[in-house]
VMD Tcl script that draws the C-alpha trace (Angstrom):
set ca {
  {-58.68 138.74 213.69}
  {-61.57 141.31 213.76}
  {-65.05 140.20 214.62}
  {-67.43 141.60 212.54}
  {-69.59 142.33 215.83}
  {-66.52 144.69 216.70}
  {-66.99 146.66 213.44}
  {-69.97 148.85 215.56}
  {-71.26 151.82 214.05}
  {-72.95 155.29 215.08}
  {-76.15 156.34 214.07}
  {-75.97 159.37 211.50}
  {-79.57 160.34 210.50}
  {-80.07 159.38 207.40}
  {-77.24 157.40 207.03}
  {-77.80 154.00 207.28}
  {-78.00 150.93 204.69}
  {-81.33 149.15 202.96}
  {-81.44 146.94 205.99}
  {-81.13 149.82 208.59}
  {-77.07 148.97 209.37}
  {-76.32 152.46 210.17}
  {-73.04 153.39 208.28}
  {-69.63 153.08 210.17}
  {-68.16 156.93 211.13}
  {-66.71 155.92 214.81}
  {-63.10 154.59 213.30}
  {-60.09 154.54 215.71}
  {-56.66 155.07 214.47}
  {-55.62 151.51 214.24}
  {-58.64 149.78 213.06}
  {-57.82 150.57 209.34}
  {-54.30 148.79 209.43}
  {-55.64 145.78 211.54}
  {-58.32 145.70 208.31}
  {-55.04 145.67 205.86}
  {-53.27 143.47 208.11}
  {-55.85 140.68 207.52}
  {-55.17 137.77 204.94}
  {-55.98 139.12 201.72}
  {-58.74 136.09 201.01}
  {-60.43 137.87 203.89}
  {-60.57 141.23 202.49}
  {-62.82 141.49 199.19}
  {-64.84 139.00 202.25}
  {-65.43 141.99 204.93}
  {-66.26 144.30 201.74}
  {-68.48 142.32 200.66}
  {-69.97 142.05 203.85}
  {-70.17 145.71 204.56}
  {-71.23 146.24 201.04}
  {-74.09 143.65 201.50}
  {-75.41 145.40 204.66}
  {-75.58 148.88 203.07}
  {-76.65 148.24 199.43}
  {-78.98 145.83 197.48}
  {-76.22 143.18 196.54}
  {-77.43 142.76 193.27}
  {-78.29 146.18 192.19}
  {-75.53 147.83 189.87}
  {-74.85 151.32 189.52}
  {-75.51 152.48 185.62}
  {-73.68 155.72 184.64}
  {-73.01 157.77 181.82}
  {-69.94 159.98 181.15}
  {-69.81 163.30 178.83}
  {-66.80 165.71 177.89}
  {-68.21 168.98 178.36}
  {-65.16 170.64 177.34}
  {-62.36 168.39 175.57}
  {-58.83 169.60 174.93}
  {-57.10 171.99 175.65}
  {-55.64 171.48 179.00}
  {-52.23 172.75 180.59}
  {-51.88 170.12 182.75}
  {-49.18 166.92 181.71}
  {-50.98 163.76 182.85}
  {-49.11 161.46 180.14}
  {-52.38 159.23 180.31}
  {-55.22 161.85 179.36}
  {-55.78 162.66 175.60}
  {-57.39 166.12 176.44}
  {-54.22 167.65 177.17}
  {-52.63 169.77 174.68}
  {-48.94 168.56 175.70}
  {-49.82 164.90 172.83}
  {-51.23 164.98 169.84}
  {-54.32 162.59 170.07}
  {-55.86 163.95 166.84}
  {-58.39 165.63 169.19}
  {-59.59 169.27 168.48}
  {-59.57 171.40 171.15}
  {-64.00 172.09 172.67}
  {-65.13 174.92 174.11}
  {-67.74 174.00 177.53}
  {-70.73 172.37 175.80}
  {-74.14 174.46 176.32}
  {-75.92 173.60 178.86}
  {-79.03 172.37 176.77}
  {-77.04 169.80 174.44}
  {-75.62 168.70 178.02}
  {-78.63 168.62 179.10}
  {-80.40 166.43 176.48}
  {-77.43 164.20 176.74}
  {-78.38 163.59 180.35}
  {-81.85 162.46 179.54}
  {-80.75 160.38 176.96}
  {-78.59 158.49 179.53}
  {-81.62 158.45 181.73}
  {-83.66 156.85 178.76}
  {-80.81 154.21 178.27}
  {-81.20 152.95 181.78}
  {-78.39 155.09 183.52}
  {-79.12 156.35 187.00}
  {-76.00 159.02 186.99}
  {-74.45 161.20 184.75}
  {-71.02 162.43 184.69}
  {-69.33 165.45 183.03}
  {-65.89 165.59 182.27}
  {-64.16 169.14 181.49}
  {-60.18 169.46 179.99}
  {-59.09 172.65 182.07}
  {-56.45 172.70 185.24}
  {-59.43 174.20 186.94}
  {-62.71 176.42 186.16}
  {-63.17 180.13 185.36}
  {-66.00 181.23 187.85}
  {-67.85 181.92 184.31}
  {-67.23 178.00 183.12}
  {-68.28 177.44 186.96}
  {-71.52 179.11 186.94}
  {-72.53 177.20 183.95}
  {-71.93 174.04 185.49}
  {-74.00 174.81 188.44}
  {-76.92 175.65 185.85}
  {-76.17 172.70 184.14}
  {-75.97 170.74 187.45}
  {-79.63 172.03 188.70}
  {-81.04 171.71 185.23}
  {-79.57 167.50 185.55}
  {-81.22 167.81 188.93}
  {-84.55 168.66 187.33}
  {-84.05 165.39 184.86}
  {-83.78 163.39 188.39}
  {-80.38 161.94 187.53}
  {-77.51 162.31 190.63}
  {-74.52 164.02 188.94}
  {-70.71 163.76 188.81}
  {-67.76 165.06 187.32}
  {-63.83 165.81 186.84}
  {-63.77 169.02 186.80}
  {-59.81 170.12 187.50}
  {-58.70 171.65 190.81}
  {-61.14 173.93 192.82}
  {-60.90 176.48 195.13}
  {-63.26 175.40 198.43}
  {-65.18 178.24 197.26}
  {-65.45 176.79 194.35}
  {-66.39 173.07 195.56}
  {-68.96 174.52 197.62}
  {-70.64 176.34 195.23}
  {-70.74 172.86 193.34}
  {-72.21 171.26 196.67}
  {-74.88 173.71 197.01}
  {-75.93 172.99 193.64}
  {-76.00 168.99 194.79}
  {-73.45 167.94 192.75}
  {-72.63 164.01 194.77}
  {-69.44 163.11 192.92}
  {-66.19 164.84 192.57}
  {-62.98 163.81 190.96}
  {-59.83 165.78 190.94}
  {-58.44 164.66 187.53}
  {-55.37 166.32 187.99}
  {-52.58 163.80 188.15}
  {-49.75 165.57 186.67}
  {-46.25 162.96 185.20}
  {-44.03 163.95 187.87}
  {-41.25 163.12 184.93}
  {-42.23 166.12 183.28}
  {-42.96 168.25 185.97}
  {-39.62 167.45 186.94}
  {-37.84 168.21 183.54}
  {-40.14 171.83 183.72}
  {-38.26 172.70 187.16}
  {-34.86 171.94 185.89}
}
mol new
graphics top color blue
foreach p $ca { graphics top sphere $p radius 0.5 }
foreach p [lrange $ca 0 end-1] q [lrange $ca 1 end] { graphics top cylinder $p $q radius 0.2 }
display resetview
């Protein structure tokens, strides 16, 4: 069984929880599968542990979530209504200006939401589509709200332009149904 004493973290400056736990970054190989190893009881335990010693235990994150750009896609998820391979009844968006977007965000902010999401149907972003977002990212920024988004596959060009302009959260949203990938190859 793993103590929790044996759970020891380094220091990373600026990295540590509300009660000054620094946050874990020293991992050897193993110590993940001894975690999945453990009884399973014992597992939402040690996250909530961990979770307790790095955030306020009764705080709950509010977000909001926009499509900036729905339909449209190329990609074949099979579960996504954006994508132009199913007809949802959905028409087709061009990327939202940044203004409405904007406004959007401080409504969410007015509703009690502390981060605000975008969601755009493409595989991945022009660098045209991309610039806008990073506008649109700063100009979120300005409304103090963190941001997020799917925005489709990037180049690490691409994600780093999106880091400079503080963008926290990133989710690939590109999940293709291997069944029709498959039938595409044949």
């Amino acid at each position: 069984m793993i103590e929790r004493k044996s759970w020891g973290a380094v220091e990373v400056e600026g990295n540590s929880g509300r009660n000054g736990a620094p946050v874990r970054r020293d991992w050897e190989r193993a110590e993940p599968g001894e975690l999945c190893a453990l009884p399973f009881a014992d597992l939402p335990f040690h996250g909530q542990t961990v979770h307790r010693d790095i955030f306020d235990p009764n705080h709950v994150e509010s977000a909001s979530l926009l499509s900036v750009k729905t339909g449209g896609c190329p990609e074949d998820c099979a579960y996504c209504g954006k994508s132009v391979h199913y007809d949802t009844g959905l028409k087709a968006t061009r990327l939202m200006d940044r203004a409405d977007v904007v406004a959007a965000a401080q409504h969410a902010k007015a509703a009690g939401a502390t981060r605000f999401c975008m969601a755009a149907a493409w595989r991945s972003p022009k660098d045209r589509d991309l610039d806008q977002a990073c506008d649109t990212i700063a100009a979120i920024k300005r409304v103090v709200m963190e941001t997020c988004g799917t925005l489709g596959m990037l180049t690490p060009k691409q994600a780093a332009r999106l880091a400079d302009a503080e963008q926290r959260g990133l989710r690939l949203g590109c999940q293709t149904n291997r069944g029709a990938a498959r039938k595409r190859s044949a």
